[in-house]
C-alpha positions, -999 to +999 in steps of 0.1 A: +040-159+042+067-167+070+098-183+056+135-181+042+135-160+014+163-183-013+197-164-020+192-176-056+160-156-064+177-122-046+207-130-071+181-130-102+165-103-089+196-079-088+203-089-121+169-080-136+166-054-118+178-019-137+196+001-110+196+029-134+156+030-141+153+024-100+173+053-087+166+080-114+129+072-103+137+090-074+170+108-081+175+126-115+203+113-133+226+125-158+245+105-182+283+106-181+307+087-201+293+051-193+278+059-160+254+079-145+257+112-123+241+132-096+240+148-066+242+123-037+205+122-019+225+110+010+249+144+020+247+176+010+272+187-020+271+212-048+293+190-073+282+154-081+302+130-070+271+107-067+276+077-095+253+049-110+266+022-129+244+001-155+270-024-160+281-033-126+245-027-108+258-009-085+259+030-067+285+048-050+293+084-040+327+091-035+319+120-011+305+101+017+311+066+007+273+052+004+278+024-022+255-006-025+230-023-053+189-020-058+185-031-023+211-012-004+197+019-022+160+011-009+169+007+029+191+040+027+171+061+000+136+046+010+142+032+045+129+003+040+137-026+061+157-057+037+124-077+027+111-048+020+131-037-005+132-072-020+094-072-022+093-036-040+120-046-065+105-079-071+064-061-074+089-040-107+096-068-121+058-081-118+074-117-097+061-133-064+083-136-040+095-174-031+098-185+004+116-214+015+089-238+029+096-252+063+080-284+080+067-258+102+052-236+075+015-220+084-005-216+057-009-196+029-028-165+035-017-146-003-048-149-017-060-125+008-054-100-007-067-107-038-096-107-022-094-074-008-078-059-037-111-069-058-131-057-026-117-018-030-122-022-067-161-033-056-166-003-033-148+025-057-174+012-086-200+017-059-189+052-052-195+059-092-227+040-099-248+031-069-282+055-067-275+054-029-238+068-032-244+104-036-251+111+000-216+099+000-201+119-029-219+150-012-199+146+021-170+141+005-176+172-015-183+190+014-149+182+031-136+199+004-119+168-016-114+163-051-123+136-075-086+131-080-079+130-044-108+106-034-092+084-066-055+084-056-066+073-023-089+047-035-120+060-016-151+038-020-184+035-009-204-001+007-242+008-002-269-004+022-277-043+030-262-068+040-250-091+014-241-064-012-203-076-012-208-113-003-235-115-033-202-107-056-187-141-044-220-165-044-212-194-061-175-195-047-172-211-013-131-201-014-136-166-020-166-164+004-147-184+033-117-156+023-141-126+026-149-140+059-109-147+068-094-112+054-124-094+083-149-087+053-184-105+066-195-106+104-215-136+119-247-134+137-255-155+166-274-183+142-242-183+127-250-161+088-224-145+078-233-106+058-214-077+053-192-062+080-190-028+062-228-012+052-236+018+041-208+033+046-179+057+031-149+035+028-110+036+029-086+011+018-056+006+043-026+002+021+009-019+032+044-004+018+038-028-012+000-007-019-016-039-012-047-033+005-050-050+040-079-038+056-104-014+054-119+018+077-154+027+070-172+061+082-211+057+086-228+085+064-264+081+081-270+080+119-259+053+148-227+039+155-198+032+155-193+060+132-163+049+117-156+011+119-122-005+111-117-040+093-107-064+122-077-084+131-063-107+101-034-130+093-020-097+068-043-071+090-022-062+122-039-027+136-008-019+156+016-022+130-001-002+103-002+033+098-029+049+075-017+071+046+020+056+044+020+036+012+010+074-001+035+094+016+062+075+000+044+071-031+045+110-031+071+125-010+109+110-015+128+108+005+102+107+034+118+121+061+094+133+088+056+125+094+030+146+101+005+122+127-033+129+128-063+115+141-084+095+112-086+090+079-104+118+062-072+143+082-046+125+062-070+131+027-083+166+035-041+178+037-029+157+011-057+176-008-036+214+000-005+192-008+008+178+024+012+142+019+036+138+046+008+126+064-009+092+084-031+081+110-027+057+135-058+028+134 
């Protein structure tokens, strides 16, 4: 949702926020006297001179200089961009973030993902209980991925038909007019509306936040396309994502350097040796 982000709910935020918990998260800390110690991720030094403080919610190394709060420490450690940060920290702290509503303002498109988040959850059951699914379960077997794998990445599965997904909404015109909106249902020419993604192995694309956005979906029986990707969206931009991120930096930190592949099941099959410095472009 487009808008000013208030300077009052960053200012709460900071203070609810524990600096502490945040950076050893990703640092190791030790305690010493009242504030907290390590090796700065930022330069290389065998001494710590890397220090957190609780009280002041704040960081600074006094061998390079980095020095900042919650946020600062995302866009450096994390490289995130400013609203970025603001939306992790906030996502900790289990709070929306408030925009500043202009006469201007487009509309609401939050609920999306909702929607899509409930879809992934649809298609992973799928993948565990649908008598059709194990033609699915085989090929992902025979790529050589794990249970655990296929689970961290959320892999699903959409059975045959055509109103499978759509059937879990009947009775609500909002969610079904948001399946159609978030690129989940297709339209024929007399103008019904079924499922987009049929019979199908599928893959939830993830933003920096793990909110899922889209979807790609490889076809396990014959015709084409053989892997179809969720169309564009208001929170679905294909040029803007890349595959695999939200688990790069959920695993590797900091995330310096990416390893680029072709499709979906190339970022799974390496994470699944360990390499989760991986994505694919869409």
């Amino acid at each position: 949702m487009a808008g000013r982000i208030p300077a009052s709910f960053i200012d709460d935020l900071l203070h609810r926020v524990d600096i502490v918990d945040l950076i050893n998260s990703r640092v190791p800390l030790k305690k010493g006297g009242k504030d907290y110690q390590a090796c700065c991720p930022f330069h290389d030094e065998k001494t710590p001179s890397f220090t957190v403080s609780r009280e002041k919610q704040f960081y600074h190394c006094f061998g390079c200089g980095a020095h900042g709060s919650a946020i600062g420490f995302l866009m450096e450690y994390d490289r995130m961009e400013f609203f970025e940060a603001i939306e992790e920290l906030a996502a900790r702290e289990g709070l929306q973030v408030p925009r500043e509503v202009g006469p201007d303002q487009g509309p609401d498109y939050r609920p999306l993902y909702a929607t899509l988040a409930k879809a992934a959850k649809y298609y992973q059951h799928q993948l565990r209980t649908h008598p059709d699914a194990q033609r699915a379960i085989d090929y992902i077997k025979q790529r050589g991925l794990s249970g655990a794998i296929a689970a961290d990445f959320s892999i699903g599965f959409a059975p045959p038909g055509f109103h499978n997904l759509m059937d879990q909404a009947k009775g609500d015109a909002e969610e079904l007019k948001r399946l159609w909106i978030a690129g989940m249902a297709s339209e024929s020419e007399e103008g019904r509306r079924y499922d987009r993604f049929r019979d199908r192995i599928m893959f939830p694309i993830r933003n920096f936040r793990g909110e899922t956005i889209g979807f790609g979906g490889r076809l396990i029986g014959d015709g084409k396309p053989k892997y179809l990707n969720s169309p564009e969206t208001p929170v679905f931009h294909k040029g803007r994502e890349l595959y695999g991120l939200y688990e790069a930096r959920k695993s590797v930190r900091p995330l310096e350097h990416l390893l680029v592949v072709e499709g979906y099941m190339d970022v799974v099959a390496l994470a699944q040796f360990g390499i989760r410095n991986v994505v694919a472009t869409l």
